[in-house]
C-alpha positions as CSV (number, residue, x, y, z in Angstrom):
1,X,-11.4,-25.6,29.6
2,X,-8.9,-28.2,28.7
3,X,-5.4,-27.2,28.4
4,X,-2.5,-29.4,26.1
5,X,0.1,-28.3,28.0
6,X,3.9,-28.7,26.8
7,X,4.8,-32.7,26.0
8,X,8.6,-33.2,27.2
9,X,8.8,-36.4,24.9
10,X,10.3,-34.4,21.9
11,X,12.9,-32.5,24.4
12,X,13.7,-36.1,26.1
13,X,14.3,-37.7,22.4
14,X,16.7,-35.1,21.4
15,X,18.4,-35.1,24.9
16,X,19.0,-39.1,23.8
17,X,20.7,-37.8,21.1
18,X,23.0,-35.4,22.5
19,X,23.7,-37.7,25.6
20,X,26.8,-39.2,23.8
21,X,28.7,-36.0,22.3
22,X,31.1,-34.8,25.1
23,X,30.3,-32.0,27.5
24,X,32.8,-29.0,27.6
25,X,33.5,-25.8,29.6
26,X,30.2,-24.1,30.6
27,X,31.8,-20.8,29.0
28,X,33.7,-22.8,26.3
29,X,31.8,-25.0,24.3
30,X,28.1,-25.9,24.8
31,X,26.9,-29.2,24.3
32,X,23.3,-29.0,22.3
33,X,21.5,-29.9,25.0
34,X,22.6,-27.7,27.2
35,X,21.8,-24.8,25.2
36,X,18.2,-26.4,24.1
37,X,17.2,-26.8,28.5
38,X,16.9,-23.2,29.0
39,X,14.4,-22.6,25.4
40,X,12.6,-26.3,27.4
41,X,11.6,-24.1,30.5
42,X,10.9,-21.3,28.9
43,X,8.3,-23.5,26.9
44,X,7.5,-25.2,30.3
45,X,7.0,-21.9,32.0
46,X,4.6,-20.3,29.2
47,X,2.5,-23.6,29.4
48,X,2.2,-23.5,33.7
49,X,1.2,-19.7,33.1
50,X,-1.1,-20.2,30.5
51,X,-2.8,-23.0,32.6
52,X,-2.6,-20.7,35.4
53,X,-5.0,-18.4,33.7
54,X,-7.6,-21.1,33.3
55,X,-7.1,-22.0,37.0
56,X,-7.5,-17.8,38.1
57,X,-10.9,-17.9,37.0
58,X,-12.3,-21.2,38.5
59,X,-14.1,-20.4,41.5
60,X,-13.5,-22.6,44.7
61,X,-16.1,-25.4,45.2
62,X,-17.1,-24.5,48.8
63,X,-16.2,-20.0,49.0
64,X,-13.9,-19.6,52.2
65,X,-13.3,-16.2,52.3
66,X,-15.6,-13.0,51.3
67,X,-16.6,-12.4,48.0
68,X,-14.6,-9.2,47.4
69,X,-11.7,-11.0,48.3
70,X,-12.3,-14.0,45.9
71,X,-13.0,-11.6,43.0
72,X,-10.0,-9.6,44.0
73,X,-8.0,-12.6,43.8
74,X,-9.1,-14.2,40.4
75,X,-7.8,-10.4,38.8
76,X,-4.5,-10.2,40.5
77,X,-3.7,-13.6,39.5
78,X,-5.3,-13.6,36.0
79,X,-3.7,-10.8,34.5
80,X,-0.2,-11.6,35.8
81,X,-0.3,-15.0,34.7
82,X,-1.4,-13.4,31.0
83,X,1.7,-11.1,30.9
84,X,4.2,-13.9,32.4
85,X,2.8,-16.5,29.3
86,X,3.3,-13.7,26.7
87,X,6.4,-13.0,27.7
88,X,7.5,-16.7,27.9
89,X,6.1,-17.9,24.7
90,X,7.6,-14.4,23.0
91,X,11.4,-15.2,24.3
92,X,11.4,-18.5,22.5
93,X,12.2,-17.7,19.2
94,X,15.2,-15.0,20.6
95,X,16.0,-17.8,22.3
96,X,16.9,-19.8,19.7
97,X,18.6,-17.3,17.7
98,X,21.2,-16.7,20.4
99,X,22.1,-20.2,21.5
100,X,22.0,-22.0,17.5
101,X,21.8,-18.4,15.1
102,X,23.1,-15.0,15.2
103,X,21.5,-12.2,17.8
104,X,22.3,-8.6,16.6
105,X,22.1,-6.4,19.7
106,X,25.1,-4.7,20.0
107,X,26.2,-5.7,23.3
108,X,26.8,-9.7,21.4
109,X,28.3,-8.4,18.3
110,X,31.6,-8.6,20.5
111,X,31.1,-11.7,21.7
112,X,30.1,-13.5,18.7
113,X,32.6,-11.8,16.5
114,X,35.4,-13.6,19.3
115,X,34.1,-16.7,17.5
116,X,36.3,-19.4,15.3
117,X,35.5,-18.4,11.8
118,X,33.6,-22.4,11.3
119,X,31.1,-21.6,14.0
120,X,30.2,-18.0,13.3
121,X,29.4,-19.5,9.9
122,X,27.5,-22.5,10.8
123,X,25.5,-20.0,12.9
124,X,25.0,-17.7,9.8
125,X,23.7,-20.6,7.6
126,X,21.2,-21.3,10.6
127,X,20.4,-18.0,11.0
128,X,19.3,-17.3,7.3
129,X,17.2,-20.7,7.2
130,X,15.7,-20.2,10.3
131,X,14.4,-16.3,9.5
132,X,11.0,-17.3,7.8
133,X,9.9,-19.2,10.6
134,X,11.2,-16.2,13.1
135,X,9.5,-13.7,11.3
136,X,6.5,-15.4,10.9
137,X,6.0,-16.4,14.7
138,X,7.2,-12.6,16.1
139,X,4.4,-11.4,13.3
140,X,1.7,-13.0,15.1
141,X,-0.8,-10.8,17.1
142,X,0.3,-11.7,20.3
143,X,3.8,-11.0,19.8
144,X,2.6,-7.2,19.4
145,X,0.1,-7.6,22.5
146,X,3.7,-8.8,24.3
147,X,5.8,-5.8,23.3
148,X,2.9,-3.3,24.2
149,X,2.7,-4.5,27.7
150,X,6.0,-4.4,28.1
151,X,7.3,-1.3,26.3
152,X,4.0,0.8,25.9
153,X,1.1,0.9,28.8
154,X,2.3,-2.0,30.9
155,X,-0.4,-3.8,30.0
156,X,-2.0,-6.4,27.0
157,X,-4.8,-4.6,24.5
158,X,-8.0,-7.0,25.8
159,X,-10.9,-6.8,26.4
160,X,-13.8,-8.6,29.4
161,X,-17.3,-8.4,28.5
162,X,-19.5,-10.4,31.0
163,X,-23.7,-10.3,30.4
164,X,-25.1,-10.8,33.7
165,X,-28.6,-11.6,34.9
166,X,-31.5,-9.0,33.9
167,X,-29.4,-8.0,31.0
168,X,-26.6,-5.9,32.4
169,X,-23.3,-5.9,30.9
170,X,-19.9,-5.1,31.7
171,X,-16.8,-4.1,30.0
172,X,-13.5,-3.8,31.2
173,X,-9.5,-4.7,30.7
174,X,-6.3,-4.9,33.5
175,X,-6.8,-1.6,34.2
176,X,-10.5,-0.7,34.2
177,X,-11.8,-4.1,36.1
178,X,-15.2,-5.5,35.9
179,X,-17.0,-4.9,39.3
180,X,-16.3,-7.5,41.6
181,X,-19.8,-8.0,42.9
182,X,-23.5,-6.9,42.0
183,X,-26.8,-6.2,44.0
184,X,-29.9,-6.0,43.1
185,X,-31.8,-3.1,44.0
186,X,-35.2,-4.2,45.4
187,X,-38.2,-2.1,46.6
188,X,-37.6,-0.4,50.1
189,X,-39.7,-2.7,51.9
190,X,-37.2,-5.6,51.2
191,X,-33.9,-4.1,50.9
192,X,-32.9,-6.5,53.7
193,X,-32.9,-8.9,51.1
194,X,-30.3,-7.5,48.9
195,X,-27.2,-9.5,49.3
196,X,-24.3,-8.9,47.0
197,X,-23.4,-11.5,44.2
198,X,-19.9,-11.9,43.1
199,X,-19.9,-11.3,39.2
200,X,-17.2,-14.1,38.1
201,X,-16.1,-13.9,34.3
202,X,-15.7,-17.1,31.9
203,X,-12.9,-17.6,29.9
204,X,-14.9,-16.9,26.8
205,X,-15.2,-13.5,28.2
206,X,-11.9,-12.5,27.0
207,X,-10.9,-11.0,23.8
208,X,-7.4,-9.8,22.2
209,X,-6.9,-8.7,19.0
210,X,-10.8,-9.8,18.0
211,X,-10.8,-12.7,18.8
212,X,-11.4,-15.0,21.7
213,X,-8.4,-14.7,24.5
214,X,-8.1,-18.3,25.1
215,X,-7.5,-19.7,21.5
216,X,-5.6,-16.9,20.8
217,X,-3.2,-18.1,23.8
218,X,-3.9,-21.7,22.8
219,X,-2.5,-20.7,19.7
220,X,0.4,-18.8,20.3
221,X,1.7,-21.8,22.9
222,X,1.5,-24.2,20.0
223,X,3.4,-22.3,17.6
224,X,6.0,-21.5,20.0
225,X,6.1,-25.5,20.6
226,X,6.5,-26.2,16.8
227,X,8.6,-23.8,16.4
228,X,11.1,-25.4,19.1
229,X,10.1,-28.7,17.1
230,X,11.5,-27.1,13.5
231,X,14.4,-25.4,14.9
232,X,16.1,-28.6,16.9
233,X,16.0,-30.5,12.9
234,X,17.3,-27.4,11.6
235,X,20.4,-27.3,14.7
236,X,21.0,-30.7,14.1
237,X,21.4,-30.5,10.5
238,X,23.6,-27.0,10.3
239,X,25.6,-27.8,13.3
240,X,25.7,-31.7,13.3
241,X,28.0,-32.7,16.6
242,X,30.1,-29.8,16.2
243,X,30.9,-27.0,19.2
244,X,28.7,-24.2,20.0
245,X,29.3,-21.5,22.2
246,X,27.7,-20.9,25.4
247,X,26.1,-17.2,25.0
248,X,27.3,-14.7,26.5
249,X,26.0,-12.7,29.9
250,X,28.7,-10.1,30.2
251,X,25.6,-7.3,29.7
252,X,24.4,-8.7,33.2
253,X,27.6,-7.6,34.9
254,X,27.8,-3.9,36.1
255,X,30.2,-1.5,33.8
């Protein structure tokens, strides 16, 4: 399965752009690259997990350890690289909000009240233009798939379904695993021949939300990208070359 992973070029042109504007004190003012290089990795870091899963199910060309171990391993590996890319791709557009809009937790009401009256507006007028395309990318089926593995049963609502030889198939999910290998029961006489054979998934095994796993992911990764896309020509038209804030972290620090 081929993977379009995140292209850097649009992050690299808009780094051209802010390469001339000055740089000021990390807490202080923000220049808009700065502040767009953390949303970048978090972009990066959805695309290396989401090619990650692709990679989980592959099985090795020549098998070097036992089956059960290889199966073992495809699991382990597959489902954490699932919930990393969900999370990833879901922090983008709170992201955004925080470094270029206006996030209302509680804990930054503080902080971004403590801001000069032209910025907190600036971030107001992005904040309101940028809603539609918030709302619309937090409303899509993964989002919810994110927040329920997180904040409900630890773990996405999929689905595996793999149709093996002689017309057995299996269902599972992250918590109720397809077997990891299968015999064949044969007459007595030649039970010597059984050998176990490891049951190994596709990635067209995978459903969320009905509908196939993979271009559901696929999906979700490219909306988060254009997302990114429509928000840095939204920053650079509100806030121009003027000052942003670096966010604040004080809700890191123990009270």
């Amino acid at each position: 399965m081929e993977v379009g992973l995140y292209q850097p070029q649009t992050a690299t042109a808009w780094r051209q752009v802010d390469r001339g504007r000055p740089r000021t004190d990390y807490r202080g003012g923000a220049a808009h690259g700065d502040l767009w290089a953390g949303i970048d990795l978090k972009i990066e870091n959805a695309g290396f997990h989401f090619k990650g899963m692709v990679k989980a199910l592959q099985a090795p060309e020549r098998p070097l350890y036992p089956v059960r171990l290889i199966r073992e391993n495809w699991r382990t590996a597959f489902y954490a690289h699932l919930d990393a890319f969900l999370s990833a791709a879901r922090s983008v557009p709170e992201l955004i909000r925080c470094c270029f809009g206006v996030e209302d937790s509680s804990k930054m009401r503080e902080w971004f009240n403590a801001l000069d009256r032209e910025e907190r507006e600036r971030r107001h007028d992005f904040e309101a233009k940028f809603k539609a395309d918030y709302v619309a990318f937090c409303e899509l089926p993964l989002g919810s798939a994110r927040h329920i593995s997180e904040h409900r049963t630890g773990f996405p609502p999929m689905t595996a379904t793999v149709s093996r030889r002689f017309g057995i198939i299996y269902h599972g999910d992250p918590i109720k695993p397809i077997p990891i290998s299968e015999t064949r029961e044969l007459p007595p006489e030649y039970a010597r021949l059984e050998k176990p054979t490891a049951v190994e998934p596709s990635w067209r095994d995978f459903h969320i939300d009905g509908k196939p796993l993979f271009e559901a992911c696929r999906e979700y990764f490219d909306r988060a990208q254009a997302l990114a896309v429509q928000a840095r020509a939204l920053a650079e038209k509100v806030h121009g070359a003027n000052k942003l804030t670096w966010p604040s972290s004080d809700m890191l620090r123990p009270k």
